[in-house]
N, CA and C of each residue as an Amber inpcrd file, in Angstrom:
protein
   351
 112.7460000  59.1340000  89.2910000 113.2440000  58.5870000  88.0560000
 112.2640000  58.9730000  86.9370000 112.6770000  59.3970000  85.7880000
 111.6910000  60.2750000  84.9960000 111.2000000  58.3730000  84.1350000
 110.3200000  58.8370000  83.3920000 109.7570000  57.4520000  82.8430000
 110.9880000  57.2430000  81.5440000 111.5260000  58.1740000  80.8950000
 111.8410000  57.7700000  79.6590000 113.4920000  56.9770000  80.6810000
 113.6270000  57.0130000  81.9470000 114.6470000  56.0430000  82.4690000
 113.8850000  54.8110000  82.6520000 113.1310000  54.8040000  82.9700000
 111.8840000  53.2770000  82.8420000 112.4780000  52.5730000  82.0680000
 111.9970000  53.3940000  80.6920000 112.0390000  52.8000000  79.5730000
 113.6580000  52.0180000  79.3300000 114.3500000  52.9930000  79.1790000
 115.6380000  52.4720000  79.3090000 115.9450000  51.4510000  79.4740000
 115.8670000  51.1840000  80.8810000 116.0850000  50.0360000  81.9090000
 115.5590000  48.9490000  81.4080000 113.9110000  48.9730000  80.9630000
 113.4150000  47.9210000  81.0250000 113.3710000  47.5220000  79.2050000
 114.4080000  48.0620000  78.8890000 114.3450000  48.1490000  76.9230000
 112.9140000  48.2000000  76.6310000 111.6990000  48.7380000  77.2950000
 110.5190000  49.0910000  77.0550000 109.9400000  50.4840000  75.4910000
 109.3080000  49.6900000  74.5500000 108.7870000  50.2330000  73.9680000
 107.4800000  51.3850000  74.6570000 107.5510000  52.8820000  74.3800000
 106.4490000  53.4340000  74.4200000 105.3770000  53.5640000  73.9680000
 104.5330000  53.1060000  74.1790000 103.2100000  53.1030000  73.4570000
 102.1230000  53.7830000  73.8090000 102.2400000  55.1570000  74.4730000
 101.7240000  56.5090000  74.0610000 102.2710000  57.2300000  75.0940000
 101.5690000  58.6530000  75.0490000 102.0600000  59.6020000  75.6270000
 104.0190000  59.6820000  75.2860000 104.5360000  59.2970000  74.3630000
 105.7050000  59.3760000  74.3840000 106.3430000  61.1720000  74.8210000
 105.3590000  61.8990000  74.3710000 106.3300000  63.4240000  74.7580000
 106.0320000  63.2880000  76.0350000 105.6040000  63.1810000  77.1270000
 105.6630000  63.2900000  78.7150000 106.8000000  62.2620000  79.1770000
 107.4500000  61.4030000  78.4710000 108.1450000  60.2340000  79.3130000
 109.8120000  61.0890000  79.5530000 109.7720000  62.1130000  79.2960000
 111.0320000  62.6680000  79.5880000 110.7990000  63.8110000  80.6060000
 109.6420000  64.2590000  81.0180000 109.2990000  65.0280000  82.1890000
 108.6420000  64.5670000  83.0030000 108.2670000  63.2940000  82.9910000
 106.9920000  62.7080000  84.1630000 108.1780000  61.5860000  84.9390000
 108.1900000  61.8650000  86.3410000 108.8200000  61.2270000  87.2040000
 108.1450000  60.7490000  87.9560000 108.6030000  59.2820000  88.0560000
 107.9130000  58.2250000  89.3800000 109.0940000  57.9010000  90.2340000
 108.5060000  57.8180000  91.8600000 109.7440000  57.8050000  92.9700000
 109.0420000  56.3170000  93.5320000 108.0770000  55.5270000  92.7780000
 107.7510000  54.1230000  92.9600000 107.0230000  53.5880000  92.4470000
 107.1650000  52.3120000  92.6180000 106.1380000  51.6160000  91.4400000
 105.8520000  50.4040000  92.4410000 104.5210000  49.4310000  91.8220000
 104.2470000  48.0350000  92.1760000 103.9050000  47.4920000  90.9700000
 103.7660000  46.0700000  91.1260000 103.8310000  45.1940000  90.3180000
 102.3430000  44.4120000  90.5780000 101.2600000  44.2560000  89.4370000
 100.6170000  43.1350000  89.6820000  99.2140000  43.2010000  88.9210000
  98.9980000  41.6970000  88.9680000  97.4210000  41.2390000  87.3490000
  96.0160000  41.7570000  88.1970000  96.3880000  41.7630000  89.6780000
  94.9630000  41.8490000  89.9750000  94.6360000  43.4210000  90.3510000
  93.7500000  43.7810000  89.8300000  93.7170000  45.1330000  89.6670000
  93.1640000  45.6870000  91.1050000  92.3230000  44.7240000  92.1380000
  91.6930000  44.4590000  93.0420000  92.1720000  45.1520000  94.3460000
  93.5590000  43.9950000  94.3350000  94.8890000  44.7200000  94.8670000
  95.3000000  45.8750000  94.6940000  95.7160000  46.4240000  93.4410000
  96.2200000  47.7300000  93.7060000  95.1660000  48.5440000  94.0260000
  93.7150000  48.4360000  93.7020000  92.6730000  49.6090000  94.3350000
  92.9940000  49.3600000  95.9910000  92.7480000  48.2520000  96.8690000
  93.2470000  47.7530000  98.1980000  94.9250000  48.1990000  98.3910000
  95.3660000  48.1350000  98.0730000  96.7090000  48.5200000  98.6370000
  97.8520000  49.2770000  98.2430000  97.5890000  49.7900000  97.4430000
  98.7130000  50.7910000  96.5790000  97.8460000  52.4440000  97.0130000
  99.3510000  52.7590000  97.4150000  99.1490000  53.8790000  97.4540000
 100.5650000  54.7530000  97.1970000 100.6190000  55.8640000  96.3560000
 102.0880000  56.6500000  96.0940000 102.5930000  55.8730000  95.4250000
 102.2360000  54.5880000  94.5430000 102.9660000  54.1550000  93.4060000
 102.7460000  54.7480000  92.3490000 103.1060000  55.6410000  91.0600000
 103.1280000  56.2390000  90.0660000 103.9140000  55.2840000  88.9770000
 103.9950000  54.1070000  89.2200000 103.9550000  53.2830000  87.8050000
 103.4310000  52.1010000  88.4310000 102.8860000  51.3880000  87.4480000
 102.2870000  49.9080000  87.7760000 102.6870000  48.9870000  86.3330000
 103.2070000  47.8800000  87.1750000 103.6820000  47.2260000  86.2480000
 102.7450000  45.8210000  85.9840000 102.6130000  45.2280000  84.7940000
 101.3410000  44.5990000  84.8580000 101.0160000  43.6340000  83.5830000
 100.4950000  42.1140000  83.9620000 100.4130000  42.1750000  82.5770000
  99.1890000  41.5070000  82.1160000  98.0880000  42.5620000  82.7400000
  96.9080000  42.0830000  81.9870000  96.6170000  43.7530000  81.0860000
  96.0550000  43.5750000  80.1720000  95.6050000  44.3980000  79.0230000
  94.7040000  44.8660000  78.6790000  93.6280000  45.0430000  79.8420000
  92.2180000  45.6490000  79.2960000  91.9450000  47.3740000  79.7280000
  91.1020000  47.7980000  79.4490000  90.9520000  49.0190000  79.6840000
  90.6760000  49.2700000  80.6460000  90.7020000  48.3250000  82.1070000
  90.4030000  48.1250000  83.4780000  91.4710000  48.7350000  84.3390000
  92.7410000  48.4020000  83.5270000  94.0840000  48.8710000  83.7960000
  94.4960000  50.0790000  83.8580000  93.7150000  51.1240000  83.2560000
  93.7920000  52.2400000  83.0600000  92.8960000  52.8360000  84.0430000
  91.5280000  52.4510000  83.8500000  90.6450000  53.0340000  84.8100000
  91.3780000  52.9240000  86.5220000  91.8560000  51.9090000  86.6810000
  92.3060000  51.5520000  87.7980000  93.5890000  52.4150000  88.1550000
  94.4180000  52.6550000  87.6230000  95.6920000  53.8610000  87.4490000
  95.3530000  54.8800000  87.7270000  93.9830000  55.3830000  86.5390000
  93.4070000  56.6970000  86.7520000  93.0390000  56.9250000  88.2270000
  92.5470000  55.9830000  88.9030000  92.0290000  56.1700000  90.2130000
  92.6870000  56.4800000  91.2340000  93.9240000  55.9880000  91.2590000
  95.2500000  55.7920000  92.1590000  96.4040000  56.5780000  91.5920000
  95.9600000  57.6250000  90.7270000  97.2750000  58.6420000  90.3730000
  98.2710000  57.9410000  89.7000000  98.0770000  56.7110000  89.2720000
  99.2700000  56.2010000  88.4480000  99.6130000  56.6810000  86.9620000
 100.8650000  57.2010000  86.6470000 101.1200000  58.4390000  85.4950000
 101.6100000  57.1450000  84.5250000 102.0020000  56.0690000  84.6540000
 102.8770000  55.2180000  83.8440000 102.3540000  53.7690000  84.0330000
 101.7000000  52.9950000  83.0500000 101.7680000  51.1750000  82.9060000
 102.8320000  50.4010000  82.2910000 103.4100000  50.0460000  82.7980000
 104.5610000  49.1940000  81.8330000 104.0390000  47.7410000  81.8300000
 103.2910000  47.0870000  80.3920000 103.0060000  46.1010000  80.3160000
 104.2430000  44.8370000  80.0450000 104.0470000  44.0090000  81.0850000
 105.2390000  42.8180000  80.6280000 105.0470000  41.8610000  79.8820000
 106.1970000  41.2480000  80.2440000 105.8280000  39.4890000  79.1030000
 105.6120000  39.7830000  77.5380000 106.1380000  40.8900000  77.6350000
 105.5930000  41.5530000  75.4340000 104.2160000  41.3870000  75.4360000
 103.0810000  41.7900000  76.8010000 102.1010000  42.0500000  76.1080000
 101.8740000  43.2820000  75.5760000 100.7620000  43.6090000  74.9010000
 100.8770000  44.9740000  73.8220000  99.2090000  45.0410000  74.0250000
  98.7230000  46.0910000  74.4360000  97.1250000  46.0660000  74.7590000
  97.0040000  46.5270000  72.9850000  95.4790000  46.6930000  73.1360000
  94.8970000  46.8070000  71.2720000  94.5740000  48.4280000  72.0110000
  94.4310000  48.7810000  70.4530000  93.7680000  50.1810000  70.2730000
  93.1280000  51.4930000  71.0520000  92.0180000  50.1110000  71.4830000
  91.2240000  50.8080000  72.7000000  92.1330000  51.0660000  73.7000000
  92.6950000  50.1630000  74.6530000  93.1500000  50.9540000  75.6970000
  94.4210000  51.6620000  75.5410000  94.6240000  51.7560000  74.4620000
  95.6860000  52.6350000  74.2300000  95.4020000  54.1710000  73.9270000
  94.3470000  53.9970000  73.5100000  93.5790000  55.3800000  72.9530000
  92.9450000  55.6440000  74.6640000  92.4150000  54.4800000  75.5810000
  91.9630000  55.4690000  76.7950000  93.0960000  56.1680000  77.2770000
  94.2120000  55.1790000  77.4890000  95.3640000  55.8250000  77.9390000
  95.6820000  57.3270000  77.8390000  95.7400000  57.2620000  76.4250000
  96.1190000  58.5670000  76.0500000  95.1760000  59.7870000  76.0510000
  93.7860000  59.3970000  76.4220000  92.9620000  60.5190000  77.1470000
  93.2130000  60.9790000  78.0810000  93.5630000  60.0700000  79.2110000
  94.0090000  60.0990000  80.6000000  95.3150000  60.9100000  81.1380000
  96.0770000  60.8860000  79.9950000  97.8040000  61.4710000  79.8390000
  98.1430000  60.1090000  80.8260000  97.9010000  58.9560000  81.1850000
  98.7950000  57.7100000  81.3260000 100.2800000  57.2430000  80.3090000
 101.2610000  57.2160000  80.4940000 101.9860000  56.6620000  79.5240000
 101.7330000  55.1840000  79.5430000 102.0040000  54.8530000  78.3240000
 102.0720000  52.7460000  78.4710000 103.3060000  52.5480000  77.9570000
 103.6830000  51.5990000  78.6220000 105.3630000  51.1740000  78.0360000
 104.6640000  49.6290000  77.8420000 105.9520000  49.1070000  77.0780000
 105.6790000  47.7100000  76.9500000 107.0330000  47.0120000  77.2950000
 107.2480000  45.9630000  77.7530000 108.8570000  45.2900000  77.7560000
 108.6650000  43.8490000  77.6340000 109.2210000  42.9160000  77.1050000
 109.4250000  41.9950000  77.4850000 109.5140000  41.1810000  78.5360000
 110.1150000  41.6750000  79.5470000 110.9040000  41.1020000  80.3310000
 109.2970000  40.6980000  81.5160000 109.5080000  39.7920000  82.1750000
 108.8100000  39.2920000  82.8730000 108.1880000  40.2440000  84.3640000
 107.1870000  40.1140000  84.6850000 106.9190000  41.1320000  86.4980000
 108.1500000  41.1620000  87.0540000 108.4520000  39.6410000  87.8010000
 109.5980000  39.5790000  89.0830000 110.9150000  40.0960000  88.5330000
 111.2240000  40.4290000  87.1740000 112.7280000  40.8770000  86.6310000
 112.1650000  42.1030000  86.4160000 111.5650000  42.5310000  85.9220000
 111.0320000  43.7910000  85.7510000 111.4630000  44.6840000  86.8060000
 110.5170000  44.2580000  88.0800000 110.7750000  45.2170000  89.1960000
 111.8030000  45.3870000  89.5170000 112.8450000  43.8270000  89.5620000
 113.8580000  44.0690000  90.4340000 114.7170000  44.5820000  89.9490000
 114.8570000  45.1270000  88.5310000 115.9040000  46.1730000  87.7170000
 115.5020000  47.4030000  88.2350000 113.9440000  47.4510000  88.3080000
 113.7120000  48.6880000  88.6310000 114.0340000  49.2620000  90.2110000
 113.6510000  48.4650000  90.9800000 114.3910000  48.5410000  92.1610000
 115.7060000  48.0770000  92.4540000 116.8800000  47.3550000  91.9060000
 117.9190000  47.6400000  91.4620000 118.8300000  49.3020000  91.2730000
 117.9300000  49.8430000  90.2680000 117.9850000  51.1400000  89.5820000
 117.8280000  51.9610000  90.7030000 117.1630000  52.0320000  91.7940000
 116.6150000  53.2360000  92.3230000 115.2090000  53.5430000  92.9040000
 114.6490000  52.8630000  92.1000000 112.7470000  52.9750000  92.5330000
 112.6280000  52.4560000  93.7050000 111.7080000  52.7720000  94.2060000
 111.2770000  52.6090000  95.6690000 109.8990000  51.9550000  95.4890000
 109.7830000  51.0560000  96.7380000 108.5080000  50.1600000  96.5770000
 107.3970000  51.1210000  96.7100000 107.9740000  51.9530000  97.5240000
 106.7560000  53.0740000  97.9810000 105.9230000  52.4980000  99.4660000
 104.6740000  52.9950000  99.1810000 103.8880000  53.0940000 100.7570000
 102.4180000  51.7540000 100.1640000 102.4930000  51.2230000 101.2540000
 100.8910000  50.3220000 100.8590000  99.9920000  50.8360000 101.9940000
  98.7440000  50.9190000 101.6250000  98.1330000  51.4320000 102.1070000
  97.9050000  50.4050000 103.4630000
């Protein structure tokens, strides 16, 4: 599923990398605040959905190949990690919509939970 279908789905604002969200495809995603976890158990997820906002979020993506953050609950990170983001070529989306609705449109849609390590 390319990201700019993400977006779609989740009426998610882009908030960078917008020219890659129509060629960068994720075949899964996970959901979750503790970043702890996804270093422990994510593996082959290429979006993470999430809704804490620091630049921890990114570093942590960067580590685990994640190409896409879709922040929920309308949070909106500041400057900084938007600007790491976009060093990284990470896209950030933003949506409203809550984690547990989030995913399940997205897995609804097509996405796959993927593999945990």
């Amino acid at each position: 599923m390319k990201i700019s279908e993400v977006a779609r789905i989740l009426n998610a604002e882009v908030l960078c990398c917008a020219d890659a969200a129509d060629s960068t495809e994720v075949h899964s995603a996970c959901g979750s605040d503790m970043m702890s976890d996804v270093l422990a158990y994510v593996k082959d997820q290429g979006l993470l959905l999430s809704g804490l906002c620091n630049p921890q979020v990114v570093r942590t993506a960067e580590m685990m190949d994640i190409v896409c953050i879709a922040f929920v609950r309308g949070k909106r990170p500041d400057r900084t990690v938007i600007d790491l983001a976009a060093e990284k070529g990470i896209i950030l989306l933003s949506t409203d919509y809550r984690m547990y609705l989030a995913c399940g449109m997205l897995y609804k849609a097509g996405l796959d939970a993927g593999k945990a390590i």
